[in-house]
matplotlib code that plots the C-alpha trace (Angstrom):
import matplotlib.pyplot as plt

x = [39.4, 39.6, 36.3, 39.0, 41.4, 38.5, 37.7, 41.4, 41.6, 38.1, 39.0, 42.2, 41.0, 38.7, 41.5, 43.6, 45.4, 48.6, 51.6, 51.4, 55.1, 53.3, 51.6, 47.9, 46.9, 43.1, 42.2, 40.1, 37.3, 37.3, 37.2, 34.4, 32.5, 32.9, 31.9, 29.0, 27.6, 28.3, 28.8, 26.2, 25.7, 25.1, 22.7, 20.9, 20.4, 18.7, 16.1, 15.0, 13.4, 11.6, 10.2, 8.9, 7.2, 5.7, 4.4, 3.1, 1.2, 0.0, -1.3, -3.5, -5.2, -7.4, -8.8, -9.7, -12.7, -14.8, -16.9, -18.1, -21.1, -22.9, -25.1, -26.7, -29.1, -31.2, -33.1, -34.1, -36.7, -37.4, -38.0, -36.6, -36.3, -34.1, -31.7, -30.4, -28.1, -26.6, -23.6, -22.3, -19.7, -18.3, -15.9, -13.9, -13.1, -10.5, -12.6, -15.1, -17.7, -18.1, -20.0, -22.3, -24.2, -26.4, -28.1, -30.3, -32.2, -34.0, -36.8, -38.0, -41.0, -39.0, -37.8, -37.5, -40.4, -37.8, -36.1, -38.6, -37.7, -39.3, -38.9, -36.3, -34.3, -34.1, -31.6, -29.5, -27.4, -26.2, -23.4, -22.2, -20.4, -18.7, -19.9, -17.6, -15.3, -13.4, -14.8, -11.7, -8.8, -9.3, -7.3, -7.0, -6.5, -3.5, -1.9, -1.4, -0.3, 2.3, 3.0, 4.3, 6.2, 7.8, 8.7, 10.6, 12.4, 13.4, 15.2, 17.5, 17.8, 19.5, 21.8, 22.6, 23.2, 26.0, 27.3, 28.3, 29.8, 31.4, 32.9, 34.3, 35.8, 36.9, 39.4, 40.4, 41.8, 43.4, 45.1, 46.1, 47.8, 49.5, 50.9, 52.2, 53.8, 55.8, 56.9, 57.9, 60.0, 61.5, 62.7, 64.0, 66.8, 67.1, 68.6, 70.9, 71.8, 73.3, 74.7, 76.5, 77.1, 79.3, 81.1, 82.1, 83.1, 85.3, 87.1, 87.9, 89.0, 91.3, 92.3, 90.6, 88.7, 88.4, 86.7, 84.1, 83.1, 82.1, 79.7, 78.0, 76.9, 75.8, 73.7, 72.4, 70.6, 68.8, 67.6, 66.6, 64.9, 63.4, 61.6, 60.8, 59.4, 56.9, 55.7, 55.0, 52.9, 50.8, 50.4, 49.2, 46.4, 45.7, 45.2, 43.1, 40.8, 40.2, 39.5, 36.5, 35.1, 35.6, 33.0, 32.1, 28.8, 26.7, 28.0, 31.3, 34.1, 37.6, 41.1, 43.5, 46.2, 50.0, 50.8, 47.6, 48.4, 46.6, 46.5, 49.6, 48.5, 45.4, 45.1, 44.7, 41.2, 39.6, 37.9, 36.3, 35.7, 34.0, 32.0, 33.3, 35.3, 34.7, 31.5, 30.8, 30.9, 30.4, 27.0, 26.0, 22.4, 22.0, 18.5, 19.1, 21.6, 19.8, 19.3, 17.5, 15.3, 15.1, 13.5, 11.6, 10.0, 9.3, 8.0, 5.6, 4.2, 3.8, 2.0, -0.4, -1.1, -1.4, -4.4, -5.6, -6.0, -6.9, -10.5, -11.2, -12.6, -15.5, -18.4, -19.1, -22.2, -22.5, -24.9, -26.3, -28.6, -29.7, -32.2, -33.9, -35.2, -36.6, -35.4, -31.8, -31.7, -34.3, -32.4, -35.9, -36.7, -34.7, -37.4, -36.5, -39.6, -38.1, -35.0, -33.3, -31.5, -30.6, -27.6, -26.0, -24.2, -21.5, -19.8, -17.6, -18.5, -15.1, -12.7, -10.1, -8.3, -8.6, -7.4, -4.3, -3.8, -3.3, -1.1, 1.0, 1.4, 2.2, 5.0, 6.3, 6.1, 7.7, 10.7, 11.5, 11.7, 14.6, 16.3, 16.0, 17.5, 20.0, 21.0, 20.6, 23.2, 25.7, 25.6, 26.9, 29.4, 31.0, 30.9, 32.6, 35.1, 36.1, 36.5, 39.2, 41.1, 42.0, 43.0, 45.5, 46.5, 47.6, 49.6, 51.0, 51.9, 53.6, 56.2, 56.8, 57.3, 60.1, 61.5, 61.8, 63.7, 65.9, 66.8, 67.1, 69.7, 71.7, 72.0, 73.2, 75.9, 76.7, 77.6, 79.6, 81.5, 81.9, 82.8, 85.8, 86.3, 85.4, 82.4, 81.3, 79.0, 77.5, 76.6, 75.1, 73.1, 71.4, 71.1, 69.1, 67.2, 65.9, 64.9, 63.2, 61.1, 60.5, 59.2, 57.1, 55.3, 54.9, 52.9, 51.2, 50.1, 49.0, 46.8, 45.3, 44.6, 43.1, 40.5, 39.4, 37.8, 36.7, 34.9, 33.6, 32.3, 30.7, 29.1, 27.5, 25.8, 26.2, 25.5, 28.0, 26.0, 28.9, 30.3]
y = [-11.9, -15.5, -16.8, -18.4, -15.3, -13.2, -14.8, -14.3, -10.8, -9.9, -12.3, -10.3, -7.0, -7.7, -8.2, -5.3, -3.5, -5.0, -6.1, -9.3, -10.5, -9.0, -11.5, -11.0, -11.4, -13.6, -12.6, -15.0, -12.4, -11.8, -15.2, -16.6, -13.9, -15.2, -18.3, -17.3, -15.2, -17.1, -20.6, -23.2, -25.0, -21.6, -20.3, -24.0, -23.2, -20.0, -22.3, -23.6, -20.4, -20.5, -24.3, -22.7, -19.7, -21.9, -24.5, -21.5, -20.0, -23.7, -23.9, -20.3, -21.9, -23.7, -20.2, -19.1, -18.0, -20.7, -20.1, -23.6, -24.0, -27.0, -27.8, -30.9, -31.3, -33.7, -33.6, -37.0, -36.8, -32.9, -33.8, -31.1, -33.9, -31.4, -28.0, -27.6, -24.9, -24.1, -21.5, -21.2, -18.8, -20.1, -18.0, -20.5, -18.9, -19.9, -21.8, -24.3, -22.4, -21.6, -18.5, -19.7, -17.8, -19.6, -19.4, -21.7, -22.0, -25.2, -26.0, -29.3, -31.8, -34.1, -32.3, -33.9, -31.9, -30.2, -29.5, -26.8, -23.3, -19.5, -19.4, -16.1, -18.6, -19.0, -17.1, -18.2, -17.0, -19.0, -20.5, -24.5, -25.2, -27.8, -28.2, -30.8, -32.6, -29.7, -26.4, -25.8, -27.5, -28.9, -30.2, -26.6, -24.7, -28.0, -27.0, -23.4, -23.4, -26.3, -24.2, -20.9, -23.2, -25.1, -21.3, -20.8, -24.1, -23.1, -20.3, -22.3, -24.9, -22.7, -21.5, -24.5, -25.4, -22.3, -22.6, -26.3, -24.6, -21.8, -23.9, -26.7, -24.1, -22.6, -25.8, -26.0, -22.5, -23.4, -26.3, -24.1, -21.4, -24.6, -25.6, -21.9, -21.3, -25.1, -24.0, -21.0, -23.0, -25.0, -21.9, -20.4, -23.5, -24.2, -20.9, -21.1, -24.7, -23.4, -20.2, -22.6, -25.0, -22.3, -21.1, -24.9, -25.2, -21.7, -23.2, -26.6, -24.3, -22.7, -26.3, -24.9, -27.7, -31.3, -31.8, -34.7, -31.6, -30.3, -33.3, -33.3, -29.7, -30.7, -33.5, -30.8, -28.6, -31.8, -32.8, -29.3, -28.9, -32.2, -31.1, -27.9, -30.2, -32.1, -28.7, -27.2, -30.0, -29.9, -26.3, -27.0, -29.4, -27.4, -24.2, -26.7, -27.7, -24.2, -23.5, -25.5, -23.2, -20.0, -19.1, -15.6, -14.3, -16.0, -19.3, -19.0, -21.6, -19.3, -20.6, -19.7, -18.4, -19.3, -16.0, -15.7, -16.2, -16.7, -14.3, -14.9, -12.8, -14.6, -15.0, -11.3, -11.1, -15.1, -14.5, -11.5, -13.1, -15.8, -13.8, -16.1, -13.2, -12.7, -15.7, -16.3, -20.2, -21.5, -20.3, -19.4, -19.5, -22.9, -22.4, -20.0, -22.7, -23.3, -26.8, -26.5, -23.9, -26.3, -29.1, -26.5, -25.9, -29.6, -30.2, -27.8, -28.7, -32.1, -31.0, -29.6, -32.7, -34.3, -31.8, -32.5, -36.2, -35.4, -33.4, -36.4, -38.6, -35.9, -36.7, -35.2, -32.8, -30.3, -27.8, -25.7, -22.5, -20.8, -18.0, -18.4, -15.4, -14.6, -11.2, -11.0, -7.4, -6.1, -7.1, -7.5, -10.4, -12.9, -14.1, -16.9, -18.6, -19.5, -21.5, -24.3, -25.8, -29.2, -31.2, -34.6, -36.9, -39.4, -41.1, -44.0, -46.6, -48.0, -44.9, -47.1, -45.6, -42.3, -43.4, -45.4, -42.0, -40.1, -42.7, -42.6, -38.5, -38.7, -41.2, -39.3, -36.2, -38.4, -39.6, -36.1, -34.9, -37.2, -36.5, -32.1, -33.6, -35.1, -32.6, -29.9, -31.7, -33.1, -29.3, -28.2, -30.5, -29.8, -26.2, -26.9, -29.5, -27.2, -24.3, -26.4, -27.3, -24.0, -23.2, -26.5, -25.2, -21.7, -23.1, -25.9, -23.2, -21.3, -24.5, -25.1, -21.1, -21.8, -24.9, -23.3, -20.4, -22.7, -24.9, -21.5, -20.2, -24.0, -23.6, -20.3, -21.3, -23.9, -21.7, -19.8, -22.7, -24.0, -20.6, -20.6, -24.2, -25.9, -27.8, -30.1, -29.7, -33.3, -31.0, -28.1, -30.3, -32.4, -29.0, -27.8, -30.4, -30.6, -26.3, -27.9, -30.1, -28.0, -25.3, -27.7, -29.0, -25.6, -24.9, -28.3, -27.2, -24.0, -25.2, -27.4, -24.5, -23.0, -25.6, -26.5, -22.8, -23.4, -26.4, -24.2, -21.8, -24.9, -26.4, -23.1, -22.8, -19.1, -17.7, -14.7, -11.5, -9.1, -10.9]
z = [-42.0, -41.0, -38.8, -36.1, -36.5, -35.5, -33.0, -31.0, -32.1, -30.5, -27.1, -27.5, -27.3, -24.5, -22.3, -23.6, -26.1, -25.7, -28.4, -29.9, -27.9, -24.4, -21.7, -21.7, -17.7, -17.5, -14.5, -12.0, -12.0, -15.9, -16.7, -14.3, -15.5, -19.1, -17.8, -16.3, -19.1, -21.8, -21.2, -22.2, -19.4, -17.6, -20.1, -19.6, -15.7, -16.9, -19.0, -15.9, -14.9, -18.1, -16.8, -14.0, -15.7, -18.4, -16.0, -13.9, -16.9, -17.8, -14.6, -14.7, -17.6, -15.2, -14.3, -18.0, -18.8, -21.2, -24.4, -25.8, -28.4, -28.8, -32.1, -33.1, -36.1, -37.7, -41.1, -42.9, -46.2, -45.7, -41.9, -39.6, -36.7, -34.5, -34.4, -31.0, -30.3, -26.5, -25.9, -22.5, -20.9, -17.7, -15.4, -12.9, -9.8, -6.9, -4.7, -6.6, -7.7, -11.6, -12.7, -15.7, -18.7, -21.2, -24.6, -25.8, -29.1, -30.3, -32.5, -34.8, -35.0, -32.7, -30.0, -26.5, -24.6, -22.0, -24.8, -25.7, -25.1, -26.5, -30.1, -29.7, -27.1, -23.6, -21.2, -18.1, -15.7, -12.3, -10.5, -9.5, -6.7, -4.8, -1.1, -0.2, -1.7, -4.0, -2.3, -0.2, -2.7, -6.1, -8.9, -10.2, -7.5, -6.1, -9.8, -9.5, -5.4, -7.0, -10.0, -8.0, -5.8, -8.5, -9.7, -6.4, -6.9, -9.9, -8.6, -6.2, -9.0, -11.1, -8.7, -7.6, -11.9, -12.0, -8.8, -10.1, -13.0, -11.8, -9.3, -11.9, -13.9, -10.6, -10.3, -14.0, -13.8, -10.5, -12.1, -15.2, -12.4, -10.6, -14.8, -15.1, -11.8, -12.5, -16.0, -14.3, -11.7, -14.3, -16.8, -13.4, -13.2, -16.5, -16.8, -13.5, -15.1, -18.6, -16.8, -14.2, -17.8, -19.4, -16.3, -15.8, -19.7, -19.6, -16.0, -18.1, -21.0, -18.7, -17.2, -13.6, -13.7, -15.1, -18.3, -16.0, -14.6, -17.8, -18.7, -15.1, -15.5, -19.4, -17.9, -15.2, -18.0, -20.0, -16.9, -16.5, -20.1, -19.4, -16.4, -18.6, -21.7, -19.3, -17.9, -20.8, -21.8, -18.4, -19.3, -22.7, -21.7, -19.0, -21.1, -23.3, -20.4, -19.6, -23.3, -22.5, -20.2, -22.5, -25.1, -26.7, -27.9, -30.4, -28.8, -30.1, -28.2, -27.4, -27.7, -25.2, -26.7, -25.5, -24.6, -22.3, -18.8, -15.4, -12.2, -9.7, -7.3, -7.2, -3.6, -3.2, -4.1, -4.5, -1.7, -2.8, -6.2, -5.0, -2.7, 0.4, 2.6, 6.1, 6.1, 9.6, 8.8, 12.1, 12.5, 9.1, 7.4, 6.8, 6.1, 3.0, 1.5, -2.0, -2.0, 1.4, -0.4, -3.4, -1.0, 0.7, -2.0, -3.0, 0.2, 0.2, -2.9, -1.2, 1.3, -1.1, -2.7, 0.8, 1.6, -2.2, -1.6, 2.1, 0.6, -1.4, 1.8, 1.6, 0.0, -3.4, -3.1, -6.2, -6.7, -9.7, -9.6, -13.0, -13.0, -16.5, -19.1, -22.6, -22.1, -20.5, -21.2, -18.5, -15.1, -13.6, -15.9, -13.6, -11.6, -8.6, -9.8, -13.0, -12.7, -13.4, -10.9, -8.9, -7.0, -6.9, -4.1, -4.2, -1.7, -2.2, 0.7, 1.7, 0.4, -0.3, -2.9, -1.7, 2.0, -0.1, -2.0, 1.1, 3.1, -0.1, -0.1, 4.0, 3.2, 0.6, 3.1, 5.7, 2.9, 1.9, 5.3, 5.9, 3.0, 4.5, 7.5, 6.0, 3.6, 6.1, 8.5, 5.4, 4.5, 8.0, 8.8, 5.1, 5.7, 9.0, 7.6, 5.0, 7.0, 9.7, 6.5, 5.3, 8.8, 8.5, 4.9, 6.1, 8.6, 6.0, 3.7, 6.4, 7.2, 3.2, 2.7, 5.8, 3.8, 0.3, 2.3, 4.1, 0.9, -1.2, 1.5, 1.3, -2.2, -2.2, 0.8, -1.7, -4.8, -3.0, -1.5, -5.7, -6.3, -3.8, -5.1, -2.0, -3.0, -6.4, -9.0, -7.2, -4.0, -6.1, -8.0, -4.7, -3.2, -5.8, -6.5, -2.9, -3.8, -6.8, -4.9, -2.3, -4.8, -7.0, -3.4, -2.4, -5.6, -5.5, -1.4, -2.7, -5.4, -3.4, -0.5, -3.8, -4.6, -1.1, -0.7, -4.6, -2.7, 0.4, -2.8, -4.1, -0.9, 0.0, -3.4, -3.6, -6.8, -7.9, -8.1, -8.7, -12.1]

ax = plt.figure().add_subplot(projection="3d")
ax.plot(x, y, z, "-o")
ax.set_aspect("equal")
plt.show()
């Protein structure tokens, strides 16, 4: 079987056993959850949680035990000058101390005399610490709090990644609905012109009416087919743009197929679909809005490297103990009289770059905080702008719902009147024209009733659990 063939029959059969003549029905539902399984820009927003957990595990490295061996040798002319050999294990631990063992093994004619050691080696064990600058924060322990929150980010990140998808293919299918429900407008009077075209032609056969008469209605069903032809090609490239929303398993792009046709009864259950029903949107959780978490998140890590570069105006006082042995295997053997041991202490005079350091974390504390407040209050009054609209919309498509039934029932008066020979093809024709237009805004007011809650979807952030 042909690759592309196979590809319709399986995207065929997911919607339904059905003959090959029969409409196939896309629901909204169906198809966002295509889109949000399989699309690529959906599985990208799912890498990002991989970012996080990589960067997360990067960052635990810091806290990995150590093995490192050192060995240095010298021989010149049969001279044994030196063979020095040192293996340490070190255990960092969370605050900054570092647990420390120690071999060492080191013999020659030309050894630096605190060099020498037993000639079986000399045992260590001990800790180092940091007593100021580093015992409460440190690089490594800033990396890991910044790791895990940078995890959390993630997670809003990526719902904020298919949100923006789901919500742009959200429109496209709106727009594809708004193509189908004009074509279907159009067939509607096309079919009412020819039928009124061949009533008109038998009258003129009959000599009921004038053979003008005759030509008018002819020129009623082009303009009719015309209107057809230019909806059928919005519906094509509309049925294209959705195509690019559609893929299978296996990354495999899907065709719609002409006979595949959207949800009319859509407004039943969009709001259910896109998880938006019954939102209390005056006084909603702002707070739990994604991209709120997302700079949440950012600013906490901030704050982190604000306290980071805050320790560094302490003075740097380290500190070593080793308890020293020949015999490591008798836990006697480490005496307090044999050690090996000492500190050092730094202190920059003026702490310039460290006092820059920190001025430059607060600001960028101080920036981000503004761009929260903003967000936070651009958020709300979207929400709340939004949420007015549809209230205007229902009542907008209430009035044009009035208007189509006013114009349908002119029309209709007007037939009857052309039936009874009282009225002109001229009358019939404005009358239904007006219909026409009144029908084709109706579908254009709907659509875009349609996208603004696709928007309210979209400027909440909410990630659809249910698809």
């Amino acid at each position: 079987m042909n690759r592309n063939l196979y590809i319709l029959f399986v995207f065929a059969l997911s919607f339904g056993s059905l003959k090959a003549q029969d409409s196939i029905v896309l629901s909204f539902s169906e198809y966002l959850g295509y889109v949000k399984k399989f699309h690529p820009i959906a599985k990208q927003a799912e890498l990002t949680l991989q970012f996080g957990q990589a960067n997360l595990m990067k960052a635990r490295g810091g806290f990995d035990p150590k093995i490192e061996v050192d060995n240095a040798r010298k021989k010149f002319k049969n001279t044994e000058y030196f063979d020095q050999l040192s293996t340490t294990f070190k255990i960092p631990t969370w605050y900054g101390v570092e647990l420390k063992g120690n071999f060492e093994q080191n013999n020659g004619q030309f050894l630096n005399p605190q060099a020498f050691v037993p000639d079986d080696g000399l045992y260590s064990a001990g800790i180092s610490a940091s007593l100021g600058r580093g015992l409460f924060i440190n690089k490594r322990m800033a990396e890991l709090k910044k790791a895990k929150l940078f995890m959390e980010q993630t997670k809003a990140d990526r719902d904020i990644l298919i949100n923006q998808i789901i919500y742009e293919a959200s429109v496209t299918y709106f727009n594809w609905l708004q193509a189908y429900r004009e074509t279907t407008v159009y067939n509607q009077f096309l079919d009412n012109a020819k039928l009124r075209f061949e009533g008109v032609k038998r009258s003129v056969e009959n000599g009921d009416k004038a053979a003008i008469d005759s030509v008018e209605a002819g020129i009623i069903v082009k303009n009719r087919a015309l209107g057809l032809e230019r909806a059928k090609v919005k519906f094509m490239k509309t049925s294209l743009e959705l195509s690019t929303f559609l893929w299978l398993n296996d990354d495999i792009p899907v065709e719609i197929q002409p006979n595949v046709i959207p949800d009319t009864f859509i407004e039943n259950t969009l709001d259910d679909v896109l998880e938006i029903s019954g939102l209390p949107l005056t006084d909603f959780a702002i707070e739990d809005h994604p991209k709120l978490q997302s700079l949440n998140y950012k600013y906490k890590g901030l704050e982190v490297d604000k306290r980071l570069k805050a320790n560094k105006l302490l003075p740097i006082v380290d500190i070593q103990y080793n308890f020293l042995t020949e015999t490591p295997d008798i836990a006697r053997s480490f005496n307090t009289n044999q050690y090996k041991g000492g500190f050092s202490i730094a202190f920059p005079l003026f702490l310039r770059k460290e006092r820059g350091d920190l001025r430059l974390a607060k600001a960028k504390l101080q920036d981000l905080r503004f761009d929260m407040d903003n967000a936070r209050i651009t958020i709300q009054n979207k929400v709340l702008a939004l949420s007015r609209e549809l209230a205007s919309f229902e009542t907008q498509n209430q009035l044009i719902d009035d208007i189509v039934s006013d114009y349908t029932t002119m029309l209709n008066a007007e037939e009857r009147k052309f039936s009874f020979g009282e009225s002109s093809l001229f009358l019939i024709n404005s009358r239904e024209k007006s219909l026409i237009d009144s029908q084709l805004k109706s579908i254009e007011l709907q659509n875009k009733f349609l996208i603004t809650k696709a928007k309210l979807f979209n400027s909440l952030s909410r990630n659809l659990e249910n698809l």
